[in-house]
N, C-alpha and C positions, 0 to 999 in steps of 0.2 A: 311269575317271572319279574324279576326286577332289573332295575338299570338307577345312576345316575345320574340328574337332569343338573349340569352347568348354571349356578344362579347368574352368573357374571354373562354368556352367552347363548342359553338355554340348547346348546347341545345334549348330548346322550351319550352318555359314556358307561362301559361293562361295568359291572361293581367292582372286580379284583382290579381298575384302574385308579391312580394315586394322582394322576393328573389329568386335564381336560387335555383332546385331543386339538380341539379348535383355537381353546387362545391361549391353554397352558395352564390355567386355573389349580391352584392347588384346591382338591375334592374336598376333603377333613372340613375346611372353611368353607367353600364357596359352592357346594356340593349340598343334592337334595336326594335322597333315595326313595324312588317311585316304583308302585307297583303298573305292570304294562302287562297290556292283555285286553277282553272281553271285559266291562264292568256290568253287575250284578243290577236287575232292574230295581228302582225303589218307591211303593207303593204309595200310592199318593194319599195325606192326610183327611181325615173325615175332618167336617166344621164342627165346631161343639154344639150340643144343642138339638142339632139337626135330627129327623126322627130319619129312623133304617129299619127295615122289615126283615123282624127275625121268626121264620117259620109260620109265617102269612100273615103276623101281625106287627102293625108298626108301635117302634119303642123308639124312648128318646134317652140320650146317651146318659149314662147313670144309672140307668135302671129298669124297670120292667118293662109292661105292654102299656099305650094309651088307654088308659079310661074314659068311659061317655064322658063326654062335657069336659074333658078336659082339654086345653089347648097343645095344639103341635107349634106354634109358635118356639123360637130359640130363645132361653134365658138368659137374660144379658149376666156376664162373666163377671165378679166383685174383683173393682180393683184394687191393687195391691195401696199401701197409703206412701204416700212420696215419701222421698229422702232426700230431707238436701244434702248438694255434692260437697265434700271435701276439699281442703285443698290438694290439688295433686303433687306426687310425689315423682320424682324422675328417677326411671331408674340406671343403675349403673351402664355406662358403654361396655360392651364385650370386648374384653383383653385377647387380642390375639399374640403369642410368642414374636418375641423379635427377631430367632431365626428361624429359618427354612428349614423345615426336619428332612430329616436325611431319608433318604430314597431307601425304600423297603426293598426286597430280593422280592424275585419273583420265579415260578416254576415254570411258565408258559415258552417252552419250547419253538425255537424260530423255526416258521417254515418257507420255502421258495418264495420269492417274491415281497417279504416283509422286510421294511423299512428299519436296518439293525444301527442302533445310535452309537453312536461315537462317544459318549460321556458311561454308558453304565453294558453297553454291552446286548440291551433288552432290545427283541425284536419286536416290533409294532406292526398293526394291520399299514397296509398302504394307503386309507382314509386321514389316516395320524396326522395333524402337525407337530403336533410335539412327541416327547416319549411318554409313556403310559406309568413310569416308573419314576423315573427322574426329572421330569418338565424339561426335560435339552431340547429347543428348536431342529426337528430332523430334515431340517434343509441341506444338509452336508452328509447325511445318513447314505450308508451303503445297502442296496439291493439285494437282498440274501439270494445266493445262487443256488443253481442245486446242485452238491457235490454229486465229482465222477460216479459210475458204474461200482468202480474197484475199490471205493470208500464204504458206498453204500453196502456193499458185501462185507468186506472187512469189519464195519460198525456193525451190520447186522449179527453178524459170527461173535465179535466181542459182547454184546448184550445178553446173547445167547448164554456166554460162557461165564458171565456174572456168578462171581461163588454165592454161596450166600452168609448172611450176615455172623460174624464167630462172636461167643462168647466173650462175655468181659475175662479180661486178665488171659486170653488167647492169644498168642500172637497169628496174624492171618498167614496163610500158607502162602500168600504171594512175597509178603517180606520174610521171610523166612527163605524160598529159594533166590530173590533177587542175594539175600547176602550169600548165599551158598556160591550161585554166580562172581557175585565180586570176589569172596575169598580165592575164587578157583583160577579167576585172571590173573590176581594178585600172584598166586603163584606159578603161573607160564610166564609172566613177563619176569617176574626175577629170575626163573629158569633160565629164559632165552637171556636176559643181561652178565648173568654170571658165564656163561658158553662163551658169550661174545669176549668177556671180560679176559678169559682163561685162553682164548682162541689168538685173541693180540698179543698178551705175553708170549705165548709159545714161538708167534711168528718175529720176534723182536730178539729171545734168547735164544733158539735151534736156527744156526745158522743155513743160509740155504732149502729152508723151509717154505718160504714164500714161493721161489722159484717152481719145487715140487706144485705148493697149490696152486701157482698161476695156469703150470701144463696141465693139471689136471682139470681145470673149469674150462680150458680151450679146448681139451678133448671132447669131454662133455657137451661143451656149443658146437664143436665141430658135427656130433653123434646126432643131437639135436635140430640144430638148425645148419648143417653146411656151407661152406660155402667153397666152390670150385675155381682153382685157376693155373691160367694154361702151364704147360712146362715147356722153360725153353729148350730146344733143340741145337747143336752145334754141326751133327753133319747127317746125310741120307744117301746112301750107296746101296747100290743089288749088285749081286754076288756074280751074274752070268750076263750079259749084255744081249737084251733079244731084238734087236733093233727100233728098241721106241726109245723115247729122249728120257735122259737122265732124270734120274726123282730131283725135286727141287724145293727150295725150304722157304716159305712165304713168312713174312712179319714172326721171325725167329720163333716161329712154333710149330706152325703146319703143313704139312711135307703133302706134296703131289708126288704119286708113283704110277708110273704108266707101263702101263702090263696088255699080254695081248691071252688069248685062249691058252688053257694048260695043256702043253706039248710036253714032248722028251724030256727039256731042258726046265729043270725047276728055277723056278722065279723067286727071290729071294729078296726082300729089302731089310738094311740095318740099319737104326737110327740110332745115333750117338746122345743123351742129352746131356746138358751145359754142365758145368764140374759145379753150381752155384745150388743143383737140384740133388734133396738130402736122399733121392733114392725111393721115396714112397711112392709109388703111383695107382691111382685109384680109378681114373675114366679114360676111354680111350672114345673118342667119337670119328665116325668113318662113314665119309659121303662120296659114292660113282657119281662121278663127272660125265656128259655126253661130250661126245665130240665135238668140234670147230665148227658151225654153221658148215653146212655145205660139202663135207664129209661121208657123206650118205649113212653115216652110223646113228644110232640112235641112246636112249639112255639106260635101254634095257640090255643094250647089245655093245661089247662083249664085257660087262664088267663081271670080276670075281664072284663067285656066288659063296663059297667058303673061305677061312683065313685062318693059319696056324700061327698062335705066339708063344716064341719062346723070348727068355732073358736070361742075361746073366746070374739071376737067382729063376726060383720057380715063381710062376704065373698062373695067377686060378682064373677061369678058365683058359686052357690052351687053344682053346678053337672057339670060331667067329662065324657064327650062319650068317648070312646077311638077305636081307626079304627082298621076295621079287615081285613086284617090279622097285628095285634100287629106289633107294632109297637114305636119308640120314639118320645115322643109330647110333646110340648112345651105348656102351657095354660097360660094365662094372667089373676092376681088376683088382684082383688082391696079390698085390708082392712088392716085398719091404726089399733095400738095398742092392736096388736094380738100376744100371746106369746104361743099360741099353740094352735095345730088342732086334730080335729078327723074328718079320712076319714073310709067311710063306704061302701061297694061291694055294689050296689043295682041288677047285674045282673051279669051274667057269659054264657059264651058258654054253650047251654041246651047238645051240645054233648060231652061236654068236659069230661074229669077222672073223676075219684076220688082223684088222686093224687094231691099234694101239688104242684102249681105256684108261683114262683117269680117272681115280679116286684121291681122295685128301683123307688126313691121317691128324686127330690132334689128340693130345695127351694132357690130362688134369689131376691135380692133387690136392688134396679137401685143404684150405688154408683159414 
């Protein structure tokens, strides 16, 4: 294994790094490449001369075994004959470039928590002071975070879906449908421009045109999203007089009619609306009233339980259940160029009073 060792602050830097991490050293110059690990033992030199016993007899180095009489003593070494020195010679200083080479690219992928530089983009371990790639000071360096959930999926799915690589002179499948895509914009949007284009003449030359599209997009919102309001009212009379007080018209909309149990005599109210109302009416809402404090009736007792409407045109439906125990109900009416109604009791609570019930009456048209 190898590494780096910093000559300028004897740090240790990975080989694929271009810069010291410690004091920013560019490596190329000021860089040593060590091998790191376990070092190999190394066997320690014999003396010359010295005798060593090879196969129980001792020899002395150069050659075979001692003979009788001969000395184990070490032969002194012939030395070599002097040299006088030279004058010395200097040699040249090493040229180093006068500029700063330019910061290599690098593969090393950022992960959480790496120190990403602000000059090249590279993520660095969080040991770094500088960048490993470009020597920028990473004191102003951003923290790599770790992106959301819904990235890591998406990225993972994209990687996944990597084409693979097309031949020369292919065009790759993806540029090829992004332009199919653009062509195909290209032509919905001058679709929709020309419609648009053709759609404002028409409403500028066909007089009266505009008027037609403005009712018809109000129908539309009306169908859509509604919107309800009241009709006014001009008058409220019943046909037969049964001794409760006359119906009466509150904040020119909603009429009180006071009715008692359905006897002999039918009960009949007619409500006039304003000459200002074009005749459409769409909701009719009807809430039993209890009686005055202290009346001894109550709110179940005696209001109408059924209601018949007729109008000057027809009315779908003609008849009104109403829930017991009483209650306020909304009913949906359909009938065009109606300028007033007669509603009729058809039934009542069998245990209800004698005494006189109110109910309120209001009427609405989708506006």
């Amino acid at each position: 294994m190898y590494e780096t060792v910093c000559k300028r602050c004897g740090s240790h830097n990975e080989t694929s790094a271009t810069f010291c991490g410690s004091c920013g050293a560019f490596l190329e110059w000021e860089g040593e490449r060590v091998v790191t690990g376990a070092e190999e033992p190394v066997a320690e030199p014999v003396a010359s001369g010295a005798p060593t016993v090879v196969g129980g007899e001792p020899t002395v180095s150069g050659g075979g075994p001692v003979r009788d009489g001969e000395s184990t003593a070490p032969v002194e070494a012939r030395q070599p004959a002097a040299v006088q020195p030279g004058p010395a010679v200097p040699l040249p200083p090493t040229q180093h470039p006068s500029r700063r080479p330019a910061a290599r690219s690098s593969s090393r992928r950022s992960s959480p928590g790496d120190l990403v530089c602000g000059q090249c983009g590279e993520g660095n371990d969080p040991s770094r002071r500088f960048c490993r790639v470009c020597g920028t000071a990473l004191t102003a360096a951003v923290v790599e975070r770790r992106p959301p959930w819904w990235k890591r999926i998406f990225a993972g799915s994209s990687r996944r879906r990597r084409p693979a690589p097309t031949a020369a002179g292919v065009r790759p499948p993806s540029i090829a449908s992004a332009n199919r895509l653009r062509s195909g914009s290209r032509a919905v949007k001058a679709t929709i421009g020309a419609v648009v284009v053709v759609a404002a003449a028409l409403v500028v030359i066909v007089p009266g045109l505009r008027s037609h599209l403005t009712s018809a997009a109000n129908r539309v919102r009306r169908d859509i999203h509604p919107h309800y309001a009241e009709i006014p009212v001009s008058s409220a009379t019943q046909a037969v007089p049964d001794g409760c007080t006359d119906p009466s018209i509150s904040g020119n909309a909603t009429v009180y009619w006071y009715t008692k149990p359905v006897g002999p005599a039918a009960q009949v109210l007619t409500v006039t609306f304003a000459p200002s109302f074009k005749g459409k009416l769409d909701k009719v809402g009807v809430t039993p009233i209890a009686a005055a404090p202290g009346a001894g009736a109550t709110l179940a007792t005696p209001a109408p339980s059924e209601l018949q409407v007729t109008g000057s045109s027809t009315v779908t439906p003609g008849q009104l259940v109403l829930a017991n125990p009483p209650k306020f109900q909304s009913f949906t009416l359909k009938s065009t160029g109606v300028h007033s109604l007669q509603i009729r009791v058809l039934s009542s609570d069998p245990t209800a009073s004698s005494s006189c019930a109110e109910t309120a009456f209001i009427f609405y048209e989708k506006n």
